[in-house]
Structure formats: C-alpha cells, structure tokens
C-alpha positions as CSV (number, residue, x, y, z in Angstrom):
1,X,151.7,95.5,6.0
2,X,151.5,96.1,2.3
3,X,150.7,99.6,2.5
4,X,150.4,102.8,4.6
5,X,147.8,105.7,4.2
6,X,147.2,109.2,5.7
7,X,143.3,109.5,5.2
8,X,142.8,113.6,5.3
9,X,138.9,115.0,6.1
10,X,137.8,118.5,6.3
11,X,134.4,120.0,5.9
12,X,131.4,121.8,7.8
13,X,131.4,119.5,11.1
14,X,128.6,117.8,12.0
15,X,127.1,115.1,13.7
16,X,127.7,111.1,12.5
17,X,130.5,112.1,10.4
18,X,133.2,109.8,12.4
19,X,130.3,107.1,12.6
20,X,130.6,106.8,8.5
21,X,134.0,107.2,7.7
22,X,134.6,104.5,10.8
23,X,132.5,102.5,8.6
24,X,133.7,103.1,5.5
25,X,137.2,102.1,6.7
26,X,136.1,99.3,8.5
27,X,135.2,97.7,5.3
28,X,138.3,98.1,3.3
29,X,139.8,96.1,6.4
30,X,142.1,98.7,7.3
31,X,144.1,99.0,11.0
32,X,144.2,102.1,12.9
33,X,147.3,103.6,13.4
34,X,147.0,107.3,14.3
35,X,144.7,109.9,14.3
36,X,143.3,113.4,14.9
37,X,140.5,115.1,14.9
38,X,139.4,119.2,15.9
39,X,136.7,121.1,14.9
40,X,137.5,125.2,14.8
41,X,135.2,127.8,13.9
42,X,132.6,124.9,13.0
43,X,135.2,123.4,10.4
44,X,136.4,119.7,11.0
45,X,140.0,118.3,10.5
46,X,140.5,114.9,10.8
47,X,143.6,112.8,9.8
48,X,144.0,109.1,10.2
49,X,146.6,106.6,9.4
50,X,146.0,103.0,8.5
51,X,147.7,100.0,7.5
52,X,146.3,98.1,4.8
53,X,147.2,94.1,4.5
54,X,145.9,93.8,0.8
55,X,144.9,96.2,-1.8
56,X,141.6,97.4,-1.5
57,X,139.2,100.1,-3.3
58,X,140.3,102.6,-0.2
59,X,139.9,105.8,-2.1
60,X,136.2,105.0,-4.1
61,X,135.3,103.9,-0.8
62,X,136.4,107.0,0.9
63,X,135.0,109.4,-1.3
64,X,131.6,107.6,-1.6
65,X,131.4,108.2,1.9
66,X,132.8,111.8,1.7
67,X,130.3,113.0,-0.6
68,X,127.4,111.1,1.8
69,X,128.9,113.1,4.7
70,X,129.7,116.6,3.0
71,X,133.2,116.1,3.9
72,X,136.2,116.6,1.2
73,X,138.0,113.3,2.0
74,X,141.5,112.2,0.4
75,X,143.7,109.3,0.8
76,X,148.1,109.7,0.6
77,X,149.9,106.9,0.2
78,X,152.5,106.6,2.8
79,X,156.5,105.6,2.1
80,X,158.4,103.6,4.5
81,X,161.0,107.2,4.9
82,X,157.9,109.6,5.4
83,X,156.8,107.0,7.8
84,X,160.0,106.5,9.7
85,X,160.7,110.5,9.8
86,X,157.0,110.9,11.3
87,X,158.0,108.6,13.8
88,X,160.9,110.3,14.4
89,X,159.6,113.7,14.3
90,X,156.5,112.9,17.3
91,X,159.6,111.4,19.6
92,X,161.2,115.2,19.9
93,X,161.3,117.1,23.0
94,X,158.6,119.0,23.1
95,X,158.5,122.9,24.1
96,X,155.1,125.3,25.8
97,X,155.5,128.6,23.6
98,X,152.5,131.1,26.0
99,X,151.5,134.1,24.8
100,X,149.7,136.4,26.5
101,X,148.3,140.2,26.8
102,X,145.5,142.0,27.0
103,X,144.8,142.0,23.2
104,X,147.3,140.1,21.2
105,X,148.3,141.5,17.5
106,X,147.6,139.4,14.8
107,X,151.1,140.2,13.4
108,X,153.0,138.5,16.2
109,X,151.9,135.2,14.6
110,X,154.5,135.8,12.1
111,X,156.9,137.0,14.7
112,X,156.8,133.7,16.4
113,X,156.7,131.8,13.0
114,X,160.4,133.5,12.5
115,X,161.9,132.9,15.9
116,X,160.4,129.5,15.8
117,X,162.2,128.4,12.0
118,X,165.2,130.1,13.3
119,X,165.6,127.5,16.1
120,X,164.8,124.8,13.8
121,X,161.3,124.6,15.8
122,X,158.0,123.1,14.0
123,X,154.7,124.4,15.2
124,X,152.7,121.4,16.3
125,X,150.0,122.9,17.0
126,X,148.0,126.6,18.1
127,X,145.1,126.5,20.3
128,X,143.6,129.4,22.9
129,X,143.4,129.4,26.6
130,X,141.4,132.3,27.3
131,X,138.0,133.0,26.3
132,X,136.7,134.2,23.9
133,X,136.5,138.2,23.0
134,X,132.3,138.9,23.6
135,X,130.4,140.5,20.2
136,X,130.8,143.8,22.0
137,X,134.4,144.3,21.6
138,X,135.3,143.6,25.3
139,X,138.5,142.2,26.0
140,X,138.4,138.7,27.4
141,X,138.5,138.6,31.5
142,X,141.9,137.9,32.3
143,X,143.3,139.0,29.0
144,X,144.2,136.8,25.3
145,X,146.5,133.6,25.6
146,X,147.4,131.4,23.2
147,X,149.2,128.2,23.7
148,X,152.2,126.9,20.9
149,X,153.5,123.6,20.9
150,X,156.8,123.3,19.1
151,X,158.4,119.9,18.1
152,X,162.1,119.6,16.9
153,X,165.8,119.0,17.9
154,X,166.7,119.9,21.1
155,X,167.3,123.9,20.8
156,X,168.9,126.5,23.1
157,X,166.6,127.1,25.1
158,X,168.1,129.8,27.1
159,X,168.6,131.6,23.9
160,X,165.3,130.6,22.4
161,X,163.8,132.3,25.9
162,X,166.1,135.6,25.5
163,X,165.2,136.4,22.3
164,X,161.5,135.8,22.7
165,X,162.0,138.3,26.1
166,X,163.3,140.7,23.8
167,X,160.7,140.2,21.0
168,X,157.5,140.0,23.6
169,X,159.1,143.5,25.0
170,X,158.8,145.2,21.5
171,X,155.1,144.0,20.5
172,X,153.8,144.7,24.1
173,X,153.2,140.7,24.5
174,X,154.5,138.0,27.3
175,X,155.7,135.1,25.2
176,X,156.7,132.4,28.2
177,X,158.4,129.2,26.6
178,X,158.3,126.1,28.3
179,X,159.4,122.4,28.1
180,X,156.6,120.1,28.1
181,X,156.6,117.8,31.2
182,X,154.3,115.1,33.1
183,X,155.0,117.6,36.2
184,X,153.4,120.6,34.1
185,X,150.0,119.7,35.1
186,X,151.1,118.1,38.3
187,X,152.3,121.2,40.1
188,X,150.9,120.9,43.5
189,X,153.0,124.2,45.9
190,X,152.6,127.1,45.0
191,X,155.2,130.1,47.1
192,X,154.3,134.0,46.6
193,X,156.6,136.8,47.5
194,X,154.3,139.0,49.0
195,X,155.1,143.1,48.1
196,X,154.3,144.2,44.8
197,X,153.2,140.9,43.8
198,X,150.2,139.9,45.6
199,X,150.0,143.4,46.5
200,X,150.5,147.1,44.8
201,X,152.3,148.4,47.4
202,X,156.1,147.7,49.2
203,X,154.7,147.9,52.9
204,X,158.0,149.0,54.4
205,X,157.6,152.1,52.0
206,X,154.1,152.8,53.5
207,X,155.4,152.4,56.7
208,X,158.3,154.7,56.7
209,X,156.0,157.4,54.5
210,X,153.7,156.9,57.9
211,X,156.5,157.7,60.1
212,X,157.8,160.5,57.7
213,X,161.4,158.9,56.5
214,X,159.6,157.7,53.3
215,X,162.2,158.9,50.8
216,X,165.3,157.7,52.3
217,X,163.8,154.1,52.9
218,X,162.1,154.3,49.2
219,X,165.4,154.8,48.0
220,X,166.9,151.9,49.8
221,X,164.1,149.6,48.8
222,X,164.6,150.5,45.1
223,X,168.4,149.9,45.2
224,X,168.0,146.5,46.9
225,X,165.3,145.6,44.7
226,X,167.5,146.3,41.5
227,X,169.8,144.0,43.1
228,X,172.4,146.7,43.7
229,X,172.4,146.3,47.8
230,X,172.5,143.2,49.9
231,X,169.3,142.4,51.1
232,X,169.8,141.6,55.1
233,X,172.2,144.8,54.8
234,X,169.7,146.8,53.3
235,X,166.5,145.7,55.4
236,X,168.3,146.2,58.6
237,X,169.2,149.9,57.3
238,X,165.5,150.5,56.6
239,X,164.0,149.0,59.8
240,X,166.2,151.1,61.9
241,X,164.7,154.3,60.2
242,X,161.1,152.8,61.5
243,X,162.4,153.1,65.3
244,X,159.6,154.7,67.6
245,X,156.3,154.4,64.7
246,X,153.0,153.6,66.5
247,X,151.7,150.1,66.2
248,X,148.2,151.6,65.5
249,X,149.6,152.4,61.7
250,X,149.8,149.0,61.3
251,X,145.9,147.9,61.4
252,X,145.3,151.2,59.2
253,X,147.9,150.4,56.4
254,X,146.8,146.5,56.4
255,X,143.3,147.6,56.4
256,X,144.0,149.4,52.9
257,X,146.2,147.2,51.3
258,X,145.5,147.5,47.2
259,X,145.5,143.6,45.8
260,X,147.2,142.8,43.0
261,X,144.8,142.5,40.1
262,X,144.0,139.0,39.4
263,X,145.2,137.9,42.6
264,X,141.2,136.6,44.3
265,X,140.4,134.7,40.9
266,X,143.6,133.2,41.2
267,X,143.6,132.3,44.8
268,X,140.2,130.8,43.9
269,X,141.4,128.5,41.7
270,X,144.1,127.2,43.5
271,X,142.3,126.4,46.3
272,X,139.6,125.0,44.0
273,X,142.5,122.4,42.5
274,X,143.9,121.4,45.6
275,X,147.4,123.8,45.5
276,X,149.3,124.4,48.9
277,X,149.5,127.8,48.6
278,X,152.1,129.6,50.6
279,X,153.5,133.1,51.4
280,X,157.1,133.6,51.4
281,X,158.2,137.2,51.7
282,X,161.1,139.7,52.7
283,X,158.2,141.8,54.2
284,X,156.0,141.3,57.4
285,X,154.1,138.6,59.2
286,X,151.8,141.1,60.1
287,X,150.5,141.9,56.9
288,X,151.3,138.3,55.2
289,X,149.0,136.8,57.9
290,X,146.3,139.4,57.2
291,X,146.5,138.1,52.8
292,X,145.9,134.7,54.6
293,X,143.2,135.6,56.8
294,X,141.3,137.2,53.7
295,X,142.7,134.8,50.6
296,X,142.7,131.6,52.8
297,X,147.1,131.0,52.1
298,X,147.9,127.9,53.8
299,X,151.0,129.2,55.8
300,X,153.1,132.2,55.6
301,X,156.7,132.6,56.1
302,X,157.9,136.5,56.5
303,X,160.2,139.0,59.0
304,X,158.7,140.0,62.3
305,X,158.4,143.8,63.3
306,X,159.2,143.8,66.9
307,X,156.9,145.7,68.7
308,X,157.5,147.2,72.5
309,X,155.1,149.5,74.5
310,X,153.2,149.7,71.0
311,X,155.9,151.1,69.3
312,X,158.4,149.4,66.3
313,X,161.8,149.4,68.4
314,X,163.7,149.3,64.8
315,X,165.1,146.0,65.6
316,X,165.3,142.6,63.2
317,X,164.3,139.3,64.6
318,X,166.5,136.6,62.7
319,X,166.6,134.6,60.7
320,X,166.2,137.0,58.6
321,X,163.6,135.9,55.3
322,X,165.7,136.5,52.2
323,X,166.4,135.4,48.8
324,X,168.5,132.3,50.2
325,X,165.6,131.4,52.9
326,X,163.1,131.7,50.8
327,X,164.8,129.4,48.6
328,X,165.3,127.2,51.4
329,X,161.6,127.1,53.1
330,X,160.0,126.4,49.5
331,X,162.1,123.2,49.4
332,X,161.8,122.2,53.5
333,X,157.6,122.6,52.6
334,X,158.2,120.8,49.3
335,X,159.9,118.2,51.3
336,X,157.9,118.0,54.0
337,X,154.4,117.9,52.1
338,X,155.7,115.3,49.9
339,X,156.5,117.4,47.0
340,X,159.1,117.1,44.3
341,X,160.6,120.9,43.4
342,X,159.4,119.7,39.8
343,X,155.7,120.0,41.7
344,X,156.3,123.5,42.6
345,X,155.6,127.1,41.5
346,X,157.1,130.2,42.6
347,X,155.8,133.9,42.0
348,X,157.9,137.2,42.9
349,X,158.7,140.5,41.5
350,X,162.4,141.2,43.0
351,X,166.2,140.6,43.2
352,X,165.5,138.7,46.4
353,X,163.2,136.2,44.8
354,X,166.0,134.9,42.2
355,X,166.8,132.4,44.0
356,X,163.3,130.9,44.8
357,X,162.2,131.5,41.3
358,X,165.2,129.1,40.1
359,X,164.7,126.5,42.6
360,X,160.8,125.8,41.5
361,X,160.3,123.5,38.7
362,X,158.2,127.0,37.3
363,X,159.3,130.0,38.4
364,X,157.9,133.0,37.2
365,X,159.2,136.6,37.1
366,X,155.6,138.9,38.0
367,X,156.0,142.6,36.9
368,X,159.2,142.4,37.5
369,X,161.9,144.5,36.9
370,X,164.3,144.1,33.7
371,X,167.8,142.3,35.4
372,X,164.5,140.2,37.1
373,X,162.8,139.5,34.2
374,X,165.9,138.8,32.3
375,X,167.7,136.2,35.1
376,X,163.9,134.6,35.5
377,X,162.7,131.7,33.0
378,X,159.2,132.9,32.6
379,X,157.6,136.6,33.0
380,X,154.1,137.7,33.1
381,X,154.3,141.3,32.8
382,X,151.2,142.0,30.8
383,X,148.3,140.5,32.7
384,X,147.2,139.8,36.4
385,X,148.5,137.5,38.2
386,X,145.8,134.9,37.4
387,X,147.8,135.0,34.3
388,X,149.4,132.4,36.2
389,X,146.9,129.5,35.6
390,X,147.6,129.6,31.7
391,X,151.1,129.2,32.3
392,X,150.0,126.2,34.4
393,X,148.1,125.1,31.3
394,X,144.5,125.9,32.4
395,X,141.7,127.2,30.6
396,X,139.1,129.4,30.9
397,X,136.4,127.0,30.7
398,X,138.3,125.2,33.7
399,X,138.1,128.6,35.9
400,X,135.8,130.1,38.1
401,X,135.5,134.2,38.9
C-alpha cells in the first residue's frame, strides 16, 4: 500500500453527506480501513482511514466534494509509526469511567481529565446516558450520567477507583469506574439486599419501635451494620428483644413500607430485559415476599420470624441469611439458572452484603455507608436505584417509566 490517510470531516450535519464523500473516495480508488462518524448538537465528525495503492488527486477531490457538501474536509498523511502506535493504542484494556448525580458541574470535567492523565488514561470518548435537561430547567428523570471510556496501559485500578471515591465525595458526584467486558451487557441475575436498599426503612427497627425496645435494637442494627458486631451474633440479640410482639404489626408495617426511590422504574426494566431478579436479605420473608408480590421479584431468599399463638416467640430459624449465605445463594441461583458470576449483579447497602457484592461480576455499594462504600467496587450514592441501569450501560431512550 503506497500510502495511508486519515480523511477528517466536520460541518453542519445533514442528509447525503456520507453518500458524496463515499463517492468521492470511491473514485480516487481508495480502501477502507477505519472509520467514525457522530453528529452532536447538529455538528458532524467523521474520520476515515484509507489505503491508497497509487498516487491519486485525493485532497482536490476531497475538497471538491467538501465545499459541494458544506463540510470542512482535510486529508493527513499517515506514517508507518503513527500507524503502528494507533494500532497499538485501540488494542488497550479498556475502562467504563460513570458519572452520575442529580445535576453534574461542569467543573468535574476537568477533575476527571486530571485523575485520568495521572493514570496514564486517554479519554476515548464522552457520551450521555440520561436524557436530556427539558427547556424548563428540570432536572432529567433519574438524574445526569455521563459515560467515559478510557484507553491506555493497564493502570491500578483499585487505586484509580479510590481516588475517584474520594474525588466523587468532594464534588457531590458518583464516579463508578469500570473495565469494559463482553459480560457488561450480558448480565442476566440480578440479587438485592432488601432493608434500606429497596426500601427506606430497616424493618427489624420498625418492629422493635412497635413493640417499644426500638432504641436498644436501633443501636444494635447500626453497630452490626458498620461492621463493628457479627451479624448471626447480633440478629439473634435483636430478635430476642422482639419476644411476645403481635403478628398483626406485621400486615400494618408491610402495608406502609416506603420504596426506595427509583426502585418500580428499575424493577420495570429488568423485567422488561429478561433479568432474574432476586431478593437476598438479612431481614424477613414476610416482608421480602410482600416486594415480590407488588414488584413481581422472581424468588426471595431471607430469615423467618417464627410465629406461635400469633405472637413472635423471639427465636431464629437457621440457617441463618448472612453475608456468607447470601454470597452463597447468589452463586447456587447463578449456577443453577445457567449463569456465569460474570452475568450477575448484586445491590446492598451494608457490612453483610460485602461478601455478595464481591462475588458478582458488578457489585454495587447503594447508599451505603463509608467502610461500605470504600470495600465495594462501585457506589451509587447520589441517585435512585434505577441509577443502576446506567451502570449496566443503558440509556434513557432504552427505558420505560
């Protein structure tokens, strides 16, 4: 091939403008090697390289076309190193930089720009998720993301993820890093802690507040939740506290559960793309099977409240669901729906759901607390838990409300 080009076009976009600079190249007899194309904000980018077996009048050709199609059109000669360090450059690992909040600050662009150099980390490209803010002023539904994908050496990513945790947490923006997979898109089970994740409440707190010992179990919850108490020691000290409460508080309290916000449009979707969907929680079947009876969940996997003569007895049925069985159920369903863990998500706010949260191939930290957030790979903090589509790599245009 006797020489290489980069053909560069920008200009107002509009129709036929690939249909005469197809032509145009077709008859200097140039091969197709690459190319791109995007139109934002009504402006068209196109780059194309081509391979050229004989000197031909490429550039009058070009631009005879350009100025036909109101398009600013340029041809670059390409060397054989620029060539080979392209080549080299597109066969990088590839990382998902997410960022998402309610509004995000223009300023965090530059933010990201530092922590990216600083990793050695090119920004391929920058495109949004959500949609788009309406002329009002309103806020997209389901909040601002923007999507990053970075190109380079293989980084640190751990570091890479703590100091954009830290940076996220000063600007009042999630910034959830990723490493670009065929399984991204290919997720197929999706397992929810249940308390304080698809709800806004801890039950066992509303249940001991019913039964008037809210503040010593609060306390308990909050210590094992901080990871500070074992969590089979701790729920055993809280369920002896419930000994003796009427089973009729239990209708009531499930009957005014608060969702967590987000958590129907996501449940929508999921169903909508085929997701297993699956609740796996340190709390209660009781109230786990009423979120499946009212979100449609396809199973639900939580502690049983043994009931005698309509009252709690304070007792624990084992096995206990913990941080190690919840880890364990999400890969017995994995494996028993024909899963890979690569194909799974998990969801959960707490200490307990460490373990789960590592064993998904995306496992996600939800308003969770700091030693949670920290330990976890990704963190939504800022949104709903719909949030949790982006992060999947859906768009707005793909959802439904």
């Amino acid at each position: 091939m006797a020489r290489r080009c980069l053909i560069r076009a920008t200009g107002m976009a509009r129709p036929g403008q690939l249909e005469g600079l197809g032509k145009a190249l077709g008859r200097t007899g140039a091969q197709l090697l690459d190319i791109n194309q995007s139109v934002t904000f009504g402006m068209l980018s196109l780059e194309a390289l081509v391979g050229l077996d004989h000197d031909s009048a490429l550039e009058a050709t070009l631009s005879e076309a350009g100025d036909a199609l109101g398009l600013d059109v340029q041809a670059i000669t390409v060397d054989a190193e620029d060539y080979q360090r392209w080549s080299s450059d597109a066969s990088q690992p590839r990382l998902i930089l997410t960022l998402l909040a309610p509004r995000l600050p223009a300023g965090i662009l530059a933010e990201v720009g530092s922590l990216t150099a600083e990793f050695g980390l090119t920004v391929e490209l920058i495109h949004r998720l959500s949609g788009r803010e309406s002329l009002d002023g309103q806020a997209p539904q389901g909040g601002s993301c923007v999507e990053c994908w970075l190109r380079g050496e293989e980084a640190n990513i751990e570091a890479l993820r703590e100091k954009a945790l830290a940076l996220g947490a000063e600007h009042g923006v999630d910034i959830a890093i990723q490493e670009d997979s065929i399984w991204r898109r290919h997720r197929r089970l999706v397992c929810f802690d249940m308390d304080s994740t698809l709800i806004k409440a801890e039950v066992i707190d509303e249940l001991a507040r019913r039964h008037g010992v809210g503040d010593e179990v609060a306390d308990v919850t909050e210590r094992a939740m901080r990871g500070e108490l074992d969590f089979q020691a701790s729920f055993r000290e809280r369920m002896s506290k419930l000994k003796g409460l009427d089973e009729s508080v239990l209708a009531s309290i499930a009957e005014e559960l608060p969702l967590m916000d987000g958590v129907e449009r996501l449940m929508v979707n999921l169903k909508r793309f085929g997701y297993r969907t699956v609740i796996l929680s340190g709390g209660f079947t009781y109230f786990a099977r009423y979120l499946q009876e009212r979100l449609g969940f396809d199973e639900v996997h939580a502690n049983e409240l043994v009931i005698e003569n309509g009252k709690v007895t304070g007792e624990v049925r084992t096995p206990i669901v913990d941080a190690e069985r919840k880890a364990e159920l999400l890969e017995q369903i994995a494996l028993r729906e024909g899963f890979t863990l690569e194909q799974t998500i998990a969801v959960g706010d707490g200490a307990n759901d460490l373990k789960m949260l590592a064993k998904a191939g995306l496992g996600i930290a939800f308003r969770a607390k700091p030693l949670v957030r920290a330990q976890a790979r990704q963190a939504i903090s800022t949104l709903g838990i719909d949030a949790v589509l982006y992060l999947i790599g859906y768009r707005q245009a793909d959802l439904i409300d």
